[in-house]
C-alpha positions as a Markdown table, in Angstrom:
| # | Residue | x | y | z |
|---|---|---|---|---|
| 1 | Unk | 5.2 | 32.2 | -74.7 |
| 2 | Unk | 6.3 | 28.7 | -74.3 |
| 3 | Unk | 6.2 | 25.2 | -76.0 |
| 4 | Unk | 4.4 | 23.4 | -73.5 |
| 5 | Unk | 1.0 | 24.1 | -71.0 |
| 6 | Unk | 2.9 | 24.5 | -68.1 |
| 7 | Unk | 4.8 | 27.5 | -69.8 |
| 8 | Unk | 1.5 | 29.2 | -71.3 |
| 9 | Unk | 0.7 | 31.3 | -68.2 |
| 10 | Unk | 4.5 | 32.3 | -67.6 |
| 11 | Unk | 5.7 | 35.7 | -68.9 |
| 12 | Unk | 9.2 | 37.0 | -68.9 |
| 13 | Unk | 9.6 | 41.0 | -68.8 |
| 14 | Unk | 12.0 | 43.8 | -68.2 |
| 15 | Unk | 11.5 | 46.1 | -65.6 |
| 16 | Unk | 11.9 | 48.9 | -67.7 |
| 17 | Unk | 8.2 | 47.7 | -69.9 |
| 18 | Unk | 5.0 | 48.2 | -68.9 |
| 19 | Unk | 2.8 | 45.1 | -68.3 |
| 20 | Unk | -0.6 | 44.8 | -70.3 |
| 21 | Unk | -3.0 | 41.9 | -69.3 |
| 22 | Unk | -6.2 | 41.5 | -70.5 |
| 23 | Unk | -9.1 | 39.5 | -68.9 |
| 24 | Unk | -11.6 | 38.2 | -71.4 |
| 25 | Unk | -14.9 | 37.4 | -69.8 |
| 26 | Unk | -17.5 | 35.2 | -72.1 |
| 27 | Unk | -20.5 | 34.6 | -69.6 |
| 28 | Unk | -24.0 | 35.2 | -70.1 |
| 29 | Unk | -24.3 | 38.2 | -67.9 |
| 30 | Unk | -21.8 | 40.7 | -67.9 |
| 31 | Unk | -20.0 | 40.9 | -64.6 |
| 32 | Unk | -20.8 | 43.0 | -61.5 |
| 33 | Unk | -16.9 | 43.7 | -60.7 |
| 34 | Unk | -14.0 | 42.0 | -62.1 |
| 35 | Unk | -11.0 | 42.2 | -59.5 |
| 36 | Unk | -7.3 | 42.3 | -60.2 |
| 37 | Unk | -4.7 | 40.6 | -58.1 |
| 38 | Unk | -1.2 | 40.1 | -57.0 |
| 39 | Unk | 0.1 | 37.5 | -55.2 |
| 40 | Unk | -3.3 | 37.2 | -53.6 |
| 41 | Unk | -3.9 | 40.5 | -52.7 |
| 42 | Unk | -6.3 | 43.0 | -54.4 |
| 43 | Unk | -4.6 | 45.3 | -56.6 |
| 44 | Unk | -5.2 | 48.7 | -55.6 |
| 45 | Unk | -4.9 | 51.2 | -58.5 |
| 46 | Unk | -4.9 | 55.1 | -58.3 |
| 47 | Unk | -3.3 | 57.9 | -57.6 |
| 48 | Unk | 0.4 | 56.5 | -57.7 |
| 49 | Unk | 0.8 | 57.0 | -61.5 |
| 50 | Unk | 2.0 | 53.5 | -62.1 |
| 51 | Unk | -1.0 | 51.5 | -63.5 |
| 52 | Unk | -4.4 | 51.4 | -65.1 |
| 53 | Unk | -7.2 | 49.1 | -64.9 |
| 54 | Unk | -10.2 | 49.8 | -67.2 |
| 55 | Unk | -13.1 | 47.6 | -68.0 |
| 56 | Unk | -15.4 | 47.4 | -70.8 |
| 57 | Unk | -18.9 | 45.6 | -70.6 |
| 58 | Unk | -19.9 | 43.1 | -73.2 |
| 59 | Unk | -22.8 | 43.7 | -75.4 |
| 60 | Unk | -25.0 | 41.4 | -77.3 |
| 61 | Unk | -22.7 | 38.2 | -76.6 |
| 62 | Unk | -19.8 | 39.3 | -77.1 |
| 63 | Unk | -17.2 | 39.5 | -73.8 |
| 64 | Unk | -16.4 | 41.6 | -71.2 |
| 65 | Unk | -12.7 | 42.5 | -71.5 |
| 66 | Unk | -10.7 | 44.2 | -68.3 |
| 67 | Unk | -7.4 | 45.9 | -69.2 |
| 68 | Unk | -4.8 | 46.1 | -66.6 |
| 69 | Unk | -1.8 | 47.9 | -67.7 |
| 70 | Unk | 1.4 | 48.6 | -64.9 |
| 71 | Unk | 4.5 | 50.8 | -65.1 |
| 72 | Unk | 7.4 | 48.4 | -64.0 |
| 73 | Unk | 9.6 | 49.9 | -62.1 |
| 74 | Unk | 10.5 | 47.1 | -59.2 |
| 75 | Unk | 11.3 | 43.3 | -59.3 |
| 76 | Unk | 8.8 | 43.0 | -55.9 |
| 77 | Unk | 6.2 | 43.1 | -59.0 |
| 78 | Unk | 7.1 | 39.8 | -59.9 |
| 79 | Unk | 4.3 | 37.1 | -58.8 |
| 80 | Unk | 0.8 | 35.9 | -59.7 |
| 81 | Unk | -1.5 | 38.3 | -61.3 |
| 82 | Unk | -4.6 | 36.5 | -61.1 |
| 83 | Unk | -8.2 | 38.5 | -62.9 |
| 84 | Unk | -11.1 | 37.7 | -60.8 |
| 85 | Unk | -15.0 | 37.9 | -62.2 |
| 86 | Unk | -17.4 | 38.3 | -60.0 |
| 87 | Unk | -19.5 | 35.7 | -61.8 |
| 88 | Unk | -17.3 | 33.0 | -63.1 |
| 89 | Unk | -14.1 | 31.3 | -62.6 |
| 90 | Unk | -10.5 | 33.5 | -62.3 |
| 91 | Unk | -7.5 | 32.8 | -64.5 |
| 92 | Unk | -4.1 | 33.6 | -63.6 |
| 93 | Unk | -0.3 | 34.5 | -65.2 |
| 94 | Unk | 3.0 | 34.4 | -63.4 |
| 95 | Unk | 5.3 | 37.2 | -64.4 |
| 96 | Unk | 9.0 | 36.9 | -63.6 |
| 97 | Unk | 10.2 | 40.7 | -63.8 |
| 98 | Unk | 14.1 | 40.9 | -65.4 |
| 99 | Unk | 17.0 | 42.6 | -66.5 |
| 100 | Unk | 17.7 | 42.4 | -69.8 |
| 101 | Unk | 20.6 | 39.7 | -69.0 |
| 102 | Unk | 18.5 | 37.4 | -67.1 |
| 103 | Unk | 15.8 | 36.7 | -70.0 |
| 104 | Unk | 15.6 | 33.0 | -70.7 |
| 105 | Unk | 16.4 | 32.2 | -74.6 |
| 106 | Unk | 14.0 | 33.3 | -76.8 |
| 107 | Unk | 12.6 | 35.9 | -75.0 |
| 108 | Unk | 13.1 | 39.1 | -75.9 |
């Protein structure tokens, strides 16, 4: 996404896309729950029709891999989405959600 660290967990994206994340676990025990969040909060995922979150459990060493995948349809989904194992350390991304005008150059 960028040249530098500081620009690796930034993402630029219209509002008309859908956002796809994927958490990739490597632990020695596959998670118990691995938690999605915005802007701090728990993401809570059903029954609107916007978004998706599906998990699939390691086997043999390789990683667990969570899939959260959101309908954008408001720039209030801008923010922090931040993946949460219940066994190890969280990682987060900062998504700026745009009009097609207001991409920086080079995104697209």
């Amino acid at each position: 996404l960028g040249d530098s660290p500081e620009d690796s967990n930034t993402l630029y994206i219209d509002i008309r896309s859908v956002l796809n994340l994927t958490c990739v676990v490597y632990s020695p025990e596959v998670p118990a729950a691995i938690f999605w969040k915005h802007n701090g909060k728990l993401l809570d995922i059903g029954g609107e029709g916007d978004g998706t979150i599906q998990t699939v459990a390691g086997k043999r060493g390789s990683p667990t891999r969570s899939y959260l995948s959101l309908a954008l349809t408001d720039t209030a989904q801008s923010g922090t989405y931040q993946c949460s194992p219940s066994n190890t350390g969280s990682d987060e991304v900062v998504v700026h959600i745009v009009q097609d005008k207001e991409l920086p150059v080079g995104q697209s």
